[in-house]
N, C-alpha and C positions, 0 to 999 in steps of 0.2 A: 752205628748210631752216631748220630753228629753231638759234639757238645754244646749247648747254648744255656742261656739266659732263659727261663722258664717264668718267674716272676720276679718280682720288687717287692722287696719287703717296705724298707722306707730309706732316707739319703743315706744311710750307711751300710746294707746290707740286701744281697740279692739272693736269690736261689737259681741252681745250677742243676741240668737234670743228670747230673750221675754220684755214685755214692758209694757205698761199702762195697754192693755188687760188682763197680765198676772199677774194683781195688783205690778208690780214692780215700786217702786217710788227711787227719787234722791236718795244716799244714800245708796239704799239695796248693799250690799256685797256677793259676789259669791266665792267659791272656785273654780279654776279650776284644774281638776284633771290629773294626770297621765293614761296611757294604764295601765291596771293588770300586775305589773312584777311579774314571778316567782322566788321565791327563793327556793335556791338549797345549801343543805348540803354538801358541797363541799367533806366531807369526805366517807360522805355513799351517795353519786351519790343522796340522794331523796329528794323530790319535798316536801318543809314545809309551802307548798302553795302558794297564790297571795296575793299582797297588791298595793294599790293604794296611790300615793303620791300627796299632794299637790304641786303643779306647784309655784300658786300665789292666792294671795288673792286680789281679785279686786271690785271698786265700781260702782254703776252705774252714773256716769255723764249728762248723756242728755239723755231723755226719750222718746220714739216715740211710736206709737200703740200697735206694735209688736216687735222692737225692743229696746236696748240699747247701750248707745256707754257707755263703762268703761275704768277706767284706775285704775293702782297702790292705792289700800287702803290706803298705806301709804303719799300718795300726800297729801298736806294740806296747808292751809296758817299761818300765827303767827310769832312769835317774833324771835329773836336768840340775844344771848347774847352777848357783845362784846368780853367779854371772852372766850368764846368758837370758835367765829372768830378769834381772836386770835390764839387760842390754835388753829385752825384747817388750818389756814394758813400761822401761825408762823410769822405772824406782829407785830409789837408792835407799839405805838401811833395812833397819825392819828383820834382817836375818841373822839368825845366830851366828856371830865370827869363830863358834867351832864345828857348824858342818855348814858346807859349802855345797850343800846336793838339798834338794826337794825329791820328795817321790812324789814319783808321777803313775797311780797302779795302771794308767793305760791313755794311750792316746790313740783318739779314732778320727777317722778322714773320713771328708764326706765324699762319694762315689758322686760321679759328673750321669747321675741320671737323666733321663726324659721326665722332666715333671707329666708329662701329658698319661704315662702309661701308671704312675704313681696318682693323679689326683685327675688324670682325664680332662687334663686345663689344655691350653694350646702352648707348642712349645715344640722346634725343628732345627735341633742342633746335629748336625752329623757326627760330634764324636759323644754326645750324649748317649750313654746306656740304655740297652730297651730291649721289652722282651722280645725274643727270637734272636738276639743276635750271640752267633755262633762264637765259642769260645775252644781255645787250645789248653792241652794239658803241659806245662812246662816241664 
């Protein structure tokens, strides 16, 4: 059984057709791959073969028999430093001078979708996620 992309849930989160049955638990991480592009030597017209690209790197989130819903690998929860809020929204004051962290209980990435297979709009990005495309177990 190949692994792939089965649906879209929405920008943050897909389904994956394998799952408990498939020994897949919270946590496991999946590559999802590109079509084979061909590369072509532009000068002498030939063909220097196929390569497959990484899309995204995604984790499994909620675990079902046969499937999994995932999102962004790099989602996560933990700290951020006021400094760095700082520096990333160009504030200054406003934080308490005795804790120097913000919690942050989770930060989510949005997945480089196919809008067209989410909302059925027009949209043909080749590293754009979409259903069918085949996915690795890491």
């Amino acid at each position: 059984m190949s692994l792939k992309i089965v649906s879209i849930v929405d920008e943050y989160q897909v389904i994956v057709n394998a799952g408990k049955k498939q020994g897949i638990e919270k946590g496991t991480t999946f590559n999802v791959l590109s079509k084979p592009i061909t590369i072509v030597d532009e000068e002498s017209n030939e063909s220097l073969g196929d390569i497959t690209l990484n899309k995204a790197t995604i984790k499994a989130v909620k675990i079902f028999d046969d499937m999994c819903i995932c999102e962004d690998s790099d989602n996560h929860a933990g700290y951020i430093t006021s400094k760095a809020l700082q520096d990333a929204t160009k504030i200054t004051g406003g934080l308490s001078p005795f804790d120097d962290r913000i919690h942050v209980s989770e930060v989510h990435k949005k997945l480089n979708i196919d809008i067209k297979d989410l909302a059925k709009s027009l949209s043909n990005n080749a590293m754009s996620i979409r259903i069918g495309d085949l996915v690795e177990k890491n």
